[in-house]
HTML snippet that shows the backbone in 3Dmol.js (N, CA, C, O; Angstrom):
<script src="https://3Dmol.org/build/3Dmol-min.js"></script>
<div id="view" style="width:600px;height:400px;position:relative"></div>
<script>
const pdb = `
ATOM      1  N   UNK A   1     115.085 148.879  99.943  1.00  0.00           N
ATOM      2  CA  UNK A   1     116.275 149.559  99.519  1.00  0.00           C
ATOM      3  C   UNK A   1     117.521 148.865 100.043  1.00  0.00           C
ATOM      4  O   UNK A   1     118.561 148.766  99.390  1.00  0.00           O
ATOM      5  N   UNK A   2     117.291 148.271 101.587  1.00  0.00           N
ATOM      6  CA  UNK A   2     118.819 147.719 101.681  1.00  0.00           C
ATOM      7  C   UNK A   2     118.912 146.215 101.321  1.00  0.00           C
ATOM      8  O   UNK A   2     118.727 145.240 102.049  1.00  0.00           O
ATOM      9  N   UNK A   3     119.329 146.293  99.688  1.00  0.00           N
ATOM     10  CA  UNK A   3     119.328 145.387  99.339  1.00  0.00           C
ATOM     11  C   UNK A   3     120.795 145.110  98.052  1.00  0.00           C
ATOM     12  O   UNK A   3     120.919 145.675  96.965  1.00  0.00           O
ATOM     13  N   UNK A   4     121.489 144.332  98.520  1.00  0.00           N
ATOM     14  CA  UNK A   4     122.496 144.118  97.765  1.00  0.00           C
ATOM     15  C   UNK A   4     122.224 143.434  96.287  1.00  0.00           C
ATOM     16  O   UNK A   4     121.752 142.315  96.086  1.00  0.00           O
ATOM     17  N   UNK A   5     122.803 144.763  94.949  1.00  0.00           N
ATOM     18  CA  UNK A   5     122.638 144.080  93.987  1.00  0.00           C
ATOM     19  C   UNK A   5     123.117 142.723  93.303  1.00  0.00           C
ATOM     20  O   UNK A   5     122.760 141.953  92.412  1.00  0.00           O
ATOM     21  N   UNK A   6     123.976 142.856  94.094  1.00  0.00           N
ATOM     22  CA  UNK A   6     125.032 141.337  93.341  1.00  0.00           C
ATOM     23  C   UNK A   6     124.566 140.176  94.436  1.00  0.00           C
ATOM     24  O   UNK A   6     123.986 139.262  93.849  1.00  0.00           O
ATOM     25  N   UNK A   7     124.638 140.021  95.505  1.00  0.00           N
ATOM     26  CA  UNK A   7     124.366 138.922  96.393  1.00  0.00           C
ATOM     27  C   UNK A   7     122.940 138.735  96.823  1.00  0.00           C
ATOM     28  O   UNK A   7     122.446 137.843  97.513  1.00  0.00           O
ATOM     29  N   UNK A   8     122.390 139.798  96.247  1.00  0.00           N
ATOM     30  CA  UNK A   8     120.889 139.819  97.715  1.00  0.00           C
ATOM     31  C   UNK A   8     120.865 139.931  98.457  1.00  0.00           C
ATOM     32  O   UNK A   8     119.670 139.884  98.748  1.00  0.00           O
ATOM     33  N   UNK A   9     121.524 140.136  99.461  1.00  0.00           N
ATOM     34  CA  UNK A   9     121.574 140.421 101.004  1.00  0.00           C
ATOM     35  C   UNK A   9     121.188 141.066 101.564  1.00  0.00           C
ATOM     36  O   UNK A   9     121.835 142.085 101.809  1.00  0.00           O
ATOM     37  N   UNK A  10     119.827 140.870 102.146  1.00  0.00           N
ATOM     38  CA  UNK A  10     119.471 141.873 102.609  1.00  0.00           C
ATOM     39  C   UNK A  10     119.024 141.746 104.607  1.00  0.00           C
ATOM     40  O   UNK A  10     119.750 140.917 105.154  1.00  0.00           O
ATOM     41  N   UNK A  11     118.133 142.349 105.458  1.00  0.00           N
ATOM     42  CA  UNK A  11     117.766 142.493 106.128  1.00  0.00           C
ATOM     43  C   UNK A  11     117.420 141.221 107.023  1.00  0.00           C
ATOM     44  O   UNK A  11     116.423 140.532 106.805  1.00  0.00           O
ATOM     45  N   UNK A  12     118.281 140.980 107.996  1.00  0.00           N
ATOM     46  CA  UNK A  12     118.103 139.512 108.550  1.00  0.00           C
ATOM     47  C   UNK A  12     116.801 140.160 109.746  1.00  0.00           C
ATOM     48  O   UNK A  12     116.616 141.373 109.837  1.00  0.00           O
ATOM     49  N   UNK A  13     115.939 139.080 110.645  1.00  0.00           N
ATOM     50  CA  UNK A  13     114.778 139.569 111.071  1.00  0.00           C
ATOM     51  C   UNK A  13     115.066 138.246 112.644  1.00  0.00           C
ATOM     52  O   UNK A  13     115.251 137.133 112.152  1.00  0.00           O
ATOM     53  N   UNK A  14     115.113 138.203 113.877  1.00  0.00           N
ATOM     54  CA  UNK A  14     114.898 137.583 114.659  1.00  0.00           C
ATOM     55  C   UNK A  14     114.209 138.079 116.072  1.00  0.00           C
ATOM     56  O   UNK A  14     113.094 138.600 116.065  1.00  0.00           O
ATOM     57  N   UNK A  15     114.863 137.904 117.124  1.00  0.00           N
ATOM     58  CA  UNK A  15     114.382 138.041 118.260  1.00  0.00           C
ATOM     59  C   UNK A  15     115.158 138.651 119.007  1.00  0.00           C
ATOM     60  O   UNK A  15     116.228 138.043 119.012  1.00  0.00           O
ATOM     61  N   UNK A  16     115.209 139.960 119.953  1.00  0.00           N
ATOM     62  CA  UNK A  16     116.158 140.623 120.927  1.00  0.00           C
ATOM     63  C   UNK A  16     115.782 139.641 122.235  1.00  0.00           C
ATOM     64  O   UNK A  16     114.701 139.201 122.628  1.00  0.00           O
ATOM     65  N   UNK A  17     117.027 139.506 122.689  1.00  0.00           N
ATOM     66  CA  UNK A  17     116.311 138.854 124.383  1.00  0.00           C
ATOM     67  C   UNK A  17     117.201 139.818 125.327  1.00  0.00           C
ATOM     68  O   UNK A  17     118.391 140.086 125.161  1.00  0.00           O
ATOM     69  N   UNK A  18     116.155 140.381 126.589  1.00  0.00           N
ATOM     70  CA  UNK A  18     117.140 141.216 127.473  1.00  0.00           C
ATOM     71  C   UNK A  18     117.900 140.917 128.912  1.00  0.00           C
ATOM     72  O   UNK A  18     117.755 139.767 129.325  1.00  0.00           O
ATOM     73  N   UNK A  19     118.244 141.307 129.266  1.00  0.00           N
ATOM     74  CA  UNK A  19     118.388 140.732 130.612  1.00  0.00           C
ATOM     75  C   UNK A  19     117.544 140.118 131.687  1.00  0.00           C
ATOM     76  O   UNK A  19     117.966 139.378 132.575  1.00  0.00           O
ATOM     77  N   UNK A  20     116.483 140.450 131.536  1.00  0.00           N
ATOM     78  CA  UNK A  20     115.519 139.915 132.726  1.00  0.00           C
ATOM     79  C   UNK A  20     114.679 139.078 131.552  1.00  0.00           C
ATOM     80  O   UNK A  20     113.688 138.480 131.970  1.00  0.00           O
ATOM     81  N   UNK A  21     114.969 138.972 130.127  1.00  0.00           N
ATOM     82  CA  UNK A  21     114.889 138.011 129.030  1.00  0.00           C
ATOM     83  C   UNK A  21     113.234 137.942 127.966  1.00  0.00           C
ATOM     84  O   UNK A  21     112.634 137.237 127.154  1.00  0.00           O
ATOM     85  N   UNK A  22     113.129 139.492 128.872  1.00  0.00           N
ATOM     86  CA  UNK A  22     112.022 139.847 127.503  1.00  0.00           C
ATOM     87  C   UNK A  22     112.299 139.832 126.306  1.00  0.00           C
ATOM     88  O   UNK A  22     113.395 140.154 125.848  1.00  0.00           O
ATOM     89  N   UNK A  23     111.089 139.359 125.502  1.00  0.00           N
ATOM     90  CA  UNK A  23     111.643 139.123 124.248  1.00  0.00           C
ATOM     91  C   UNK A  23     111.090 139.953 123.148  1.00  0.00           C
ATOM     92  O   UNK A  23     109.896 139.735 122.947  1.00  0.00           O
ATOM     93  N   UNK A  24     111.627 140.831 122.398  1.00  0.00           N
ATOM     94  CA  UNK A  24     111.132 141.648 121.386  1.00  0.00           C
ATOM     95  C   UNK A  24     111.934 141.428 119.700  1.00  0.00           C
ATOM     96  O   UNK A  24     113.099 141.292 119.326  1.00  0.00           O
ATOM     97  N   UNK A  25     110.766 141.478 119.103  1.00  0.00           N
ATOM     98  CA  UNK A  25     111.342 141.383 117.701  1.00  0.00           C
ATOM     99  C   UNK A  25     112.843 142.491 117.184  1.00  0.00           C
ATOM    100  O   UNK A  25     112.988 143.513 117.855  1.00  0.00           O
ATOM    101  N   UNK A  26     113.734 142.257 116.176  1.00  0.00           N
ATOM    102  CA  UNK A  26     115.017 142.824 116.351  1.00  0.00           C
ATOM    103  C   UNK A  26     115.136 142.815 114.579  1.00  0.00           C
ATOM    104  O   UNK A  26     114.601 142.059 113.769  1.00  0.00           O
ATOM    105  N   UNK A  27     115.732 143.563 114.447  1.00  0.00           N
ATOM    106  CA  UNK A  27     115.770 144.030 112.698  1.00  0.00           C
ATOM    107  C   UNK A  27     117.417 143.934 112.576  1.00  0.00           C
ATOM    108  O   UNK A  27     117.898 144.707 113.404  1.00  0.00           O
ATOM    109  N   UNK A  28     118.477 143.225 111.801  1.00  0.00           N
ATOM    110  CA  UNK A  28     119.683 143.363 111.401  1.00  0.00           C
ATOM    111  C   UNK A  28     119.323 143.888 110.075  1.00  0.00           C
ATOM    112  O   UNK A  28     118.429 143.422 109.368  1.00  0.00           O
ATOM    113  N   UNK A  29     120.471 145.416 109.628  1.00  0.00           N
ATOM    114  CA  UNK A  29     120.158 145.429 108.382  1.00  0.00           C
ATOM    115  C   UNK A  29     121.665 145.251 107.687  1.00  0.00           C
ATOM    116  O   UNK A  29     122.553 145.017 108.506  1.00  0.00           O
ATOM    117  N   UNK A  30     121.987 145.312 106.595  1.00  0.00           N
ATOM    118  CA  UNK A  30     122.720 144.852 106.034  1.00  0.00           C
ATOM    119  C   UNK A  30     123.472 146.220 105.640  1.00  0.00           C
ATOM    120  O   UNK A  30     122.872 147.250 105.334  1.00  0.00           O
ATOM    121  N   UNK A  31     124.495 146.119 105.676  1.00  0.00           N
ATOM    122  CA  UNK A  31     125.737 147.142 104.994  1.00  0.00           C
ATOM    123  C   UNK A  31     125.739 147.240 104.188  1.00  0.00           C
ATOM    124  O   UNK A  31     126.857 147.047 103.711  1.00  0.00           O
ATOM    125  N   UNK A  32     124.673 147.601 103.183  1.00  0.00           N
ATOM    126  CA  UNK A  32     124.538 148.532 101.548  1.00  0.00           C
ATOM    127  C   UNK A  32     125.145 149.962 101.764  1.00  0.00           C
ATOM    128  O   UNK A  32     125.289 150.642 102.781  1.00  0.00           O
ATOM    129  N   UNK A  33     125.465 150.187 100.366  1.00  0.00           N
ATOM    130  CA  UNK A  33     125.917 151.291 100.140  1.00  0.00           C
ATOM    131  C   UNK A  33     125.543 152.099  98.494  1.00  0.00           C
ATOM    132  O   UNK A  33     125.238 151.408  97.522  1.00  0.00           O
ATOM    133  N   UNK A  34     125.622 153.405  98.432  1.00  0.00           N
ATOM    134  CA  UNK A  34     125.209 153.806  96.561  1.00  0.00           C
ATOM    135  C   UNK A  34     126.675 153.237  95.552  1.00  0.00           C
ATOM    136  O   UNK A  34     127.492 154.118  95.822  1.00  0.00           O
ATOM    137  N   UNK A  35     126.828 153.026  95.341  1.00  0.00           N
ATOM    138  CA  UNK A  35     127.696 152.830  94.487  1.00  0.00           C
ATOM    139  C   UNK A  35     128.019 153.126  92.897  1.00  0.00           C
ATOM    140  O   UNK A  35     127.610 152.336  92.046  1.00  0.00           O
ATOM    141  N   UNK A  36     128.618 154.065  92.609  1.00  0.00           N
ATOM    142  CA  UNK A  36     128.729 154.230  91.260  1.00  0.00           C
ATOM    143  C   UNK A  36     129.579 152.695  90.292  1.00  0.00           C
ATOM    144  O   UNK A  36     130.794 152.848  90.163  1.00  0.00           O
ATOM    145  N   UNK A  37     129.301 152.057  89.998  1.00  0.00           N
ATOM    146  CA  UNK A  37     129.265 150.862  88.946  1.00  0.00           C
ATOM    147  C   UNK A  37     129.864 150.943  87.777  1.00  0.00           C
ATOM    148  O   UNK A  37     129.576 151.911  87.073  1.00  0.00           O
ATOM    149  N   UNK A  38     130.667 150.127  87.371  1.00  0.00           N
ATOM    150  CA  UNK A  38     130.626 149.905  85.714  1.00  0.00           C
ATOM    151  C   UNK A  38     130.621 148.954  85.379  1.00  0.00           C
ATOM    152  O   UNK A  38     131.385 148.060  85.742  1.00  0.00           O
ATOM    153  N   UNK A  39     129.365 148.848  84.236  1.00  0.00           N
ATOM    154  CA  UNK A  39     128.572 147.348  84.021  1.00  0.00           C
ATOM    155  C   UNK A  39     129.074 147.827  82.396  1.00  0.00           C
ATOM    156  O   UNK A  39     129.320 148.946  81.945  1.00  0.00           O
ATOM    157  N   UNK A  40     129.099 146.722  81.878  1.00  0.00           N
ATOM    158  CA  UNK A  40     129.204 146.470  80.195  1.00  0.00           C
ATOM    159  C   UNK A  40     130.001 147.849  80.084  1.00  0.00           C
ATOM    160  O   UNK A  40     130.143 147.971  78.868  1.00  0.00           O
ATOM    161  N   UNK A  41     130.603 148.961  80.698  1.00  0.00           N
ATOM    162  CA  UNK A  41     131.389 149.943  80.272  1.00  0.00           C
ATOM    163  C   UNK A  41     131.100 151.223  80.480  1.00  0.00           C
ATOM    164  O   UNK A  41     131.853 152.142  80.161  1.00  0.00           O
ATOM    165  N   UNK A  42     129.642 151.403  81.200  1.00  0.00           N
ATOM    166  CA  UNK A  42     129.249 152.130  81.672  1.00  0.00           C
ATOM    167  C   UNK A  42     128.867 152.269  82.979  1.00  0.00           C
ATOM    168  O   UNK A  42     128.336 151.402  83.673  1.00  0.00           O
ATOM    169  N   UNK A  43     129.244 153.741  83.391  1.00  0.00           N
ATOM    170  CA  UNK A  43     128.752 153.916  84.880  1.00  0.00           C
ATOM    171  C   UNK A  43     127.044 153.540  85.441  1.00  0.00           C
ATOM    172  O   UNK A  43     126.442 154.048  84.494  1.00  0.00           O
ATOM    173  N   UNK A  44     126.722 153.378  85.710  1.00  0.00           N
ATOM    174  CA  UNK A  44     125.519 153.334  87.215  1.00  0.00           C
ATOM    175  C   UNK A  44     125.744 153.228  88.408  1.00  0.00           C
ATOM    176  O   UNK A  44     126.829 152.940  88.913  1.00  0.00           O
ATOM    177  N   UNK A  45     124.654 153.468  89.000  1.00  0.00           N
ATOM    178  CA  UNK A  45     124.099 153.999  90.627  1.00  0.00           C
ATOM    179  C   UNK A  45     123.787 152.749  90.961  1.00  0.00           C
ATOM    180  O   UNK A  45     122.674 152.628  90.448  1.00  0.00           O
ATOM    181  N   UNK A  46     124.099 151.482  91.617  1.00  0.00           N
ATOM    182  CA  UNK A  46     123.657 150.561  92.350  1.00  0.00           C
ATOM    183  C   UNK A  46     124.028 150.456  93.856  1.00  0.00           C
ATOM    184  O   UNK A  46     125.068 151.025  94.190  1.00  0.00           O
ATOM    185  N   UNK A  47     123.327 149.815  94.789  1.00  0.00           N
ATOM    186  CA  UNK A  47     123.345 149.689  96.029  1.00  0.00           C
ATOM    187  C   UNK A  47     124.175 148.058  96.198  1.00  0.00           C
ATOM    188  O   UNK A  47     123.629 147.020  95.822  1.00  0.00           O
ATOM    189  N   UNK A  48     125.605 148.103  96.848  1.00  0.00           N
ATOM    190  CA  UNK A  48     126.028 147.119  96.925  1.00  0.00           C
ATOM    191  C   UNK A  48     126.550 146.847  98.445  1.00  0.00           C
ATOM    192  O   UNK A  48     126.885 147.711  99.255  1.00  0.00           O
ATOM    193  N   UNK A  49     126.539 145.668  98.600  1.00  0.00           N
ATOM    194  CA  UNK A  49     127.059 145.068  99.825  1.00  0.00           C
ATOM    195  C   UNK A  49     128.006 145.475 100.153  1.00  0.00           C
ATOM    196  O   UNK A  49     128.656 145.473  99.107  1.00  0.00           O
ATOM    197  N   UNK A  50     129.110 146.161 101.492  1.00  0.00           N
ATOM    198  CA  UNK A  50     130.708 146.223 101.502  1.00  0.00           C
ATOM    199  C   UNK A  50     131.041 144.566 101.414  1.00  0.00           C
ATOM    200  O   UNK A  50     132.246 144.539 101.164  1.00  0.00           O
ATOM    201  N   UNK A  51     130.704 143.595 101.473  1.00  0.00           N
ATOM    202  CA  UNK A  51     131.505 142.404 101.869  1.00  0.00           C
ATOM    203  C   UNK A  51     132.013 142.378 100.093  1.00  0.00           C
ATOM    204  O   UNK A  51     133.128 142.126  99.635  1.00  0.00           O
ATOM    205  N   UNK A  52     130.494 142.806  99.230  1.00  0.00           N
ATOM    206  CA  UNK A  52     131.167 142.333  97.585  1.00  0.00           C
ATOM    207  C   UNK A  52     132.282 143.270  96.853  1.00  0.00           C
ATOM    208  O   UNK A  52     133.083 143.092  95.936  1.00  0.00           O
ATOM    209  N   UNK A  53     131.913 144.434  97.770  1.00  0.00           N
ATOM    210  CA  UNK A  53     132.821 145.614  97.329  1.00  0.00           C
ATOM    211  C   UNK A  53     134.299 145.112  97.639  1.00  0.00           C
ATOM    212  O   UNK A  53     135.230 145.346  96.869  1.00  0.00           O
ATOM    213  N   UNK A  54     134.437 144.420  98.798  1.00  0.00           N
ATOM    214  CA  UNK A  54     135.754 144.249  99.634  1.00  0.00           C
ATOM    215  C   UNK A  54     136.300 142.892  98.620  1.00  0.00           C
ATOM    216  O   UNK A  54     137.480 142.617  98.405  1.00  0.00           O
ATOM    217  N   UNK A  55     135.147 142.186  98.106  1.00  0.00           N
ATOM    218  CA  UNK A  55     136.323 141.167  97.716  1.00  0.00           C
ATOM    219  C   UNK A  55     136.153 141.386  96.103  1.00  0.00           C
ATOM    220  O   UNK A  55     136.723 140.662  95.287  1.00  0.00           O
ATOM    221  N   UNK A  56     135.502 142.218  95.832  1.00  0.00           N
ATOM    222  CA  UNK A  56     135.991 142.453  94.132  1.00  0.00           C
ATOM    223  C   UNK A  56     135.169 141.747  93.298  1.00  0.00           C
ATOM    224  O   UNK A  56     135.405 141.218  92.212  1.00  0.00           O
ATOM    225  N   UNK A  57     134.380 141.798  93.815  1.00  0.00           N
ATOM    226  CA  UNK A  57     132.711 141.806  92.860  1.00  0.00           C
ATOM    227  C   UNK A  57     132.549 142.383  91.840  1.00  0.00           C
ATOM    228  O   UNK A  57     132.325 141.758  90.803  1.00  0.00           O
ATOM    229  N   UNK A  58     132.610 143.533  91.870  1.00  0.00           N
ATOM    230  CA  UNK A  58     132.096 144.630  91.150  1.00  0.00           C
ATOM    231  C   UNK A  58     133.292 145.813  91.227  1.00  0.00           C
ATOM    232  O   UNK A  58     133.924 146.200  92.210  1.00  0.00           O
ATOM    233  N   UNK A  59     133.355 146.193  89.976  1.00  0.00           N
ATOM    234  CA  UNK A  59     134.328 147.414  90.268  1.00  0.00           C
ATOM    235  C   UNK A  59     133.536 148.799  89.614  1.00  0.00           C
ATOM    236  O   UNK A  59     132.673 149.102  88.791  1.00  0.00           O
ATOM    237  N   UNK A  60     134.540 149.438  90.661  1.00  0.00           N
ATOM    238  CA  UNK A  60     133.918 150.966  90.577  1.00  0.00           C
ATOM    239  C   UNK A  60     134.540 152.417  89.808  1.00  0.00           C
ATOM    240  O   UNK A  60     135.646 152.952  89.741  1.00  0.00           O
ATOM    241  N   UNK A  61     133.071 152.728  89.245  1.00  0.00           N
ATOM    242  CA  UNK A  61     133.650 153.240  88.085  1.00  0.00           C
ATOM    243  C   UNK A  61     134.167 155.128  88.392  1.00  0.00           C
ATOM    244  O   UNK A  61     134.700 155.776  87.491  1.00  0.00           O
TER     245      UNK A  61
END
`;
const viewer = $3Dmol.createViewer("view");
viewer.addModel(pdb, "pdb");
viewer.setStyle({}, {cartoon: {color: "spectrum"}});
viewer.zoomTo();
viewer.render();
</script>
């Protein structure tokens, strides 16, 4: 689900390290959101990135 329709962007995946430098797997997820859409002139429900929202990707209907 957190997956940006216009860019793909989704869920980056690496390594937490702590202070005494244990190391555990670490999940970034990505800033999706529902978004009501207008594609060809009509509204839809898509899940979009804020970065595409912010620079005018997609406008909202």
């Amino acid at each position: 689900m957190a997956k940006c329709s216009i860019c793909d962007k989704g869920a980056h995946f690496g390594i937490a390290v702590s202070h005494s430098h244990r190391r555990s797997n670490k999940m970034w997820k990505s800033n999706v959101k529902s978004v009501k859409v207008s594609v060809n002139g009509a509204a839809r429900k898509m899940y979009v990135c804020t970065s595409c929202l912010r620079s005018g990707k997609v406008e909202r209907a």
